[in-house]
Wavefront OBJ file of the C-alpha trace (Angstrom):
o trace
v 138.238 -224.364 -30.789
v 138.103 -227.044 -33.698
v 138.754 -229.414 -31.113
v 134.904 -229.290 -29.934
v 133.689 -230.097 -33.024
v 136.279 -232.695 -34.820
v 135.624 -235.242 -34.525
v 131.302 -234.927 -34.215
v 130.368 -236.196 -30.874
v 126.810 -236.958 -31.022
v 126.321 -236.576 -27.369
v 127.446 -233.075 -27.220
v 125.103 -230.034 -27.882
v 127.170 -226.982 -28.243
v 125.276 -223.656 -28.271
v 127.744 -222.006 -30.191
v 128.777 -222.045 -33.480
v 132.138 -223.818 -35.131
v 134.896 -220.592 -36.260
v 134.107 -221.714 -39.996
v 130.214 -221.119 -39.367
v 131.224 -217.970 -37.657
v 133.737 -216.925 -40.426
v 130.903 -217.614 -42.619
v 128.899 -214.926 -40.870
v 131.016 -212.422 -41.030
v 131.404 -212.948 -44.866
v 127.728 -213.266 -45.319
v 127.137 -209.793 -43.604
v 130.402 -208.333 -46.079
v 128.283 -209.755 -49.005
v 124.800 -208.364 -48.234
v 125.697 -205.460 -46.601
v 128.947 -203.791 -47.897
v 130.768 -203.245 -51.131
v 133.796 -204.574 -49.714
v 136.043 -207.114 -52.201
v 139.628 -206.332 -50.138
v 139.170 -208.165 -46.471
v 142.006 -207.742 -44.074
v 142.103 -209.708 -40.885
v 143.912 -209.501 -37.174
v 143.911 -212.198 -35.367
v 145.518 -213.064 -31.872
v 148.115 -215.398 -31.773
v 146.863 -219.284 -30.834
v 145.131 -221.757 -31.765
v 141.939 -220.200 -31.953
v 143.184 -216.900 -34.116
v 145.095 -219.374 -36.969
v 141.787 -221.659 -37.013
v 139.892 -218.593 -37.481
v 141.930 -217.353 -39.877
v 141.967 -220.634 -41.781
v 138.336 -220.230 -41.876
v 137.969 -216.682 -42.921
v 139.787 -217.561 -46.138
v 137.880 -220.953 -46.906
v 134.443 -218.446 -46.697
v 136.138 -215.629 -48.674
v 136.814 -217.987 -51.235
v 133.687 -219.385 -51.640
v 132.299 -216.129 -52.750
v 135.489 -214.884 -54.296
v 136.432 -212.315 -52.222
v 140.100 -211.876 -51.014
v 141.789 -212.064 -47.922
v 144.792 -209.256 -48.769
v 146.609 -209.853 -45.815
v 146.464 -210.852 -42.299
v 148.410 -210.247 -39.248
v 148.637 -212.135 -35.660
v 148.601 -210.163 -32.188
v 151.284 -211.183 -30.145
v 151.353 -208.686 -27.520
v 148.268 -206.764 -26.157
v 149.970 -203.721 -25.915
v 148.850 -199.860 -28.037
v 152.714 -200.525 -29.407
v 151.753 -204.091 -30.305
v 148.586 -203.078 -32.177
v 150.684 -200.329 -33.624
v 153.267 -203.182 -35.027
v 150.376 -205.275 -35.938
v 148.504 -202.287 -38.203
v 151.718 -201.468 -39.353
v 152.290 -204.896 -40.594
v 148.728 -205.447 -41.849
v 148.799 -202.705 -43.847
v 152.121 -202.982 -45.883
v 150.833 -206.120 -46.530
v 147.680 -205.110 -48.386
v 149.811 -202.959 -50.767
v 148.998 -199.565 -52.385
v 145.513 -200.348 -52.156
v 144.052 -200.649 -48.365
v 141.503 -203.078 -47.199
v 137.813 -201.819 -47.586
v 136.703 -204.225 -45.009
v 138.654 -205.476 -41.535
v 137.484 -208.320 -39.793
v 139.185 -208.412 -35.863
v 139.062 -212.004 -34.153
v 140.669 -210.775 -30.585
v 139.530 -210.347 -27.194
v 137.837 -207.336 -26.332
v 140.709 -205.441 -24.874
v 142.845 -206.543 -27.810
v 140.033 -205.436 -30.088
v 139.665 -202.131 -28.889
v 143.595 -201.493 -29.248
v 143.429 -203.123 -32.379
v 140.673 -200.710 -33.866
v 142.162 -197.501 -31.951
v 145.059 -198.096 -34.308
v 143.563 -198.577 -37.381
v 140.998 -195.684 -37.286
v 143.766 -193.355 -36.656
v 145.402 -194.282 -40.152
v 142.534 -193.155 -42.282
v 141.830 -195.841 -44.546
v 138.341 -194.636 -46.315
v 135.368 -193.302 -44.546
v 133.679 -196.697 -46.218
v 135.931 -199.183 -44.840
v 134.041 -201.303 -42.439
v 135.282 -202.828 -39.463
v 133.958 -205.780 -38.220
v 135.075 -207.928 -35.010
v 133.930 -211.728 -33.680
v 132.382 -213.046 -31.065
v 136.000 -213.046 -29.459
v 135.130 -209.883 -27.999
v 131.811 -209.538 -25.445
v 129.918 -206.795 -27.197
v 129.748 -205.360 -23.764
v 133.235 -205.640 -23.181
v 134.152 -204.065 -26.729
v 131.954 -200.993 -26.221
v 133.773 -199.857 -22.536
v 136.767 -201.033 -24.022
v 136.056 -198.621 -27.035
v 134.632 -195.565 -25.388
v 133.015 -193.692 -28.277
v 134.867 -194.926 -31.021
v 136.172 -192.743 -34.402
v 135.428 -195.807 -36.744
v 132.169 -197.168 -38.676
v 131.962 -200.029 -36.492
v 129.909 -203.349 -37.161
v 129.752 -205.821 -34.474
v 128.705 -209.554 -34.926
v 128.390 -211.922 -32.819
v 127.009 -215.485 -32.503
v 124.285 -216.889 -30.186
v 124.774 -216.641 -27.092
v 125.734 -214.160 -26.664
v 128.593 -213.252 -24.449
v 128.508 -210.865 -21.792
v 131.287 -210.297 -19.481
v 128.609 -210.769 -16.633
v 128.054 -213.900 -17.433
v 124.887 -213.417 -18.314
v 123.148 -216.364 -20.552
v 120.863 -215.933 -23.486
v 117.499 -217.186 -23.702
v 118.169 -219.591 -26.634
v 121.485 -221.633 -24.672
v 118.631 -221.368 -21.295
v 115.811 -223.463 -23.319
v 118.117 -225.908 -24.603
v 120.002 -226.664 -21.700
v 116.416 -227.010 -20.002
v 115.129 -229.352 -22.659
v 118.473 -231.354 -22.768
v 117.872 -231.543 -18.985
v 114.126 -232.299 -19.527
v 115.075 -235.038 -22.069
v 117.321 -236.857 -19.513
v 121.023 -235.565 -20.780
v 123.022 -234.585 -18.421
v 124.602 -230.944 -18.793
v 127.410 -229.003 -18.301
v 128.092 -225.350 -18.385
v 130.882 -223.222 -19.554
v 131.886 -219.953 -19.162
v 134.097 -217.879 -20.865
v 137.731 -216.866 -19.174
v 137.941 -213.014 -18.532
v 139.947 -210.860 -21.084
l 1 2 3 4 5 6 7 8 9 10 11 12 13 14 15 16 17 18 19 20 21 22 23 24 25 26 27 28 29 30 31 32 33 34 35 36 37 38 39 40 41 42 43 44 45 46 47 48 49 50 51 52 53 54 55 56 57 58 59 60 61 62 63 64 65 66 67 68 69 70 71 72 73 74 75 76 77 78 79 80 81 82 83 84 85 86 87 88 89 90 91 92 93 94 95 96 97 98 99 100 101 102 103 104 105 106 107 108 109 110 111 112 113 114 115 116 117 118 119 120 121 122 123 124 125 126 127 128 129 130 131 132 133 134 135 136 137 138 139 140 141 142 143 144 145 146 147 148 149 150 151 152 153 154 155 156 157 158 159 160 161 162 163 164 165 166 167 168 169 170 171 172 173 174 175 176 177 178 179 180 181 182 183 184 185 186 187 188 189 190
């Protein structure tokens, strides 16, 4: 949340990235990797999803791309995700989004993009979701998906068993090493 980084706290190593660094990502990989110029975005409802969205469109507009609509996830639910599609897509108008950037949990992802790839946008579109979801949690969640699915995520990175990567292990044994004291999070189940 933008509360861990706002204001900086100098004594505080996080090993994960601010929502604005991670919305910068996502465009990064849209940029270098995809023809995409219409971005959608679904985002669940809190804090978190309206941060993320703020941040989506500060990175989108540093490159001039558009964000042609967004939508917020109220209810995990396949009739909320319906709604929420639904929504999304009346938004963006007679032309539909050629890329869609998720920020939900996994479960909520995998509703999310069930929906979607059953309207039959383009066979380009790209989908693309956040570290939000566990990429281990997204794939059960998704089975064998119908979509063109891209997947990024931010170090560490997350794994439903709780599993940590090597990078967050090395710092938290050198901020040990150096005489910080440390504490762990993990992340709350979907």
């Amino acid at each position: 949340t933008p509360a861990l980084f706002q204001p900086v706290r100098r004594a505080v190593l996080s090993v994960r990235v601010s929502l604005l660094d991670e919305a910068q990502a996502v465009v990064r990989y849209l940029v270098q990797n995809t023809a995409a110029t219409r971005v959608a975005l679904i985002y669940e409802d809190g804090s978190d999803g309206m941060a993320f969205a703020q941040a989506l469109g500060q990175a989108l507009s540093a490159v001039s791309l558009r964000l042609i609509s967004n939508a917020s996830l109220s209810a995990a639910s396949s009739a909320g995700a319906s709604t929420t599609v639904s929504q999304l897509l009346s938004a963006a108008g007679t032309f539909p989004p050629d890329a869609v950037v998720v920020h939900a949990s996994a479960s909520s992802a995998a509703l999310i993009l069930t929906q979607v790839s059953g309207r039959q946008l383009s066979s380009s579109t790209v989908y693309l979701t956040t570290s939000a979801a566990p990429a281990d949690e997204l794939a059960a969640a998704l089975g064998t998906p119908s979509v063109n699915l891209s997947t990024t995520s931010v170090v560490p990175l997350q794994t439903s068993s709780g599993q940590r990567s090597q990078l967050a292990s090395d710092l938290l044994a050198a901020a040990t090493a150096a005489g910080f004291g440390t504490t762990t999070a993990s992340s709350p189940a979907a």
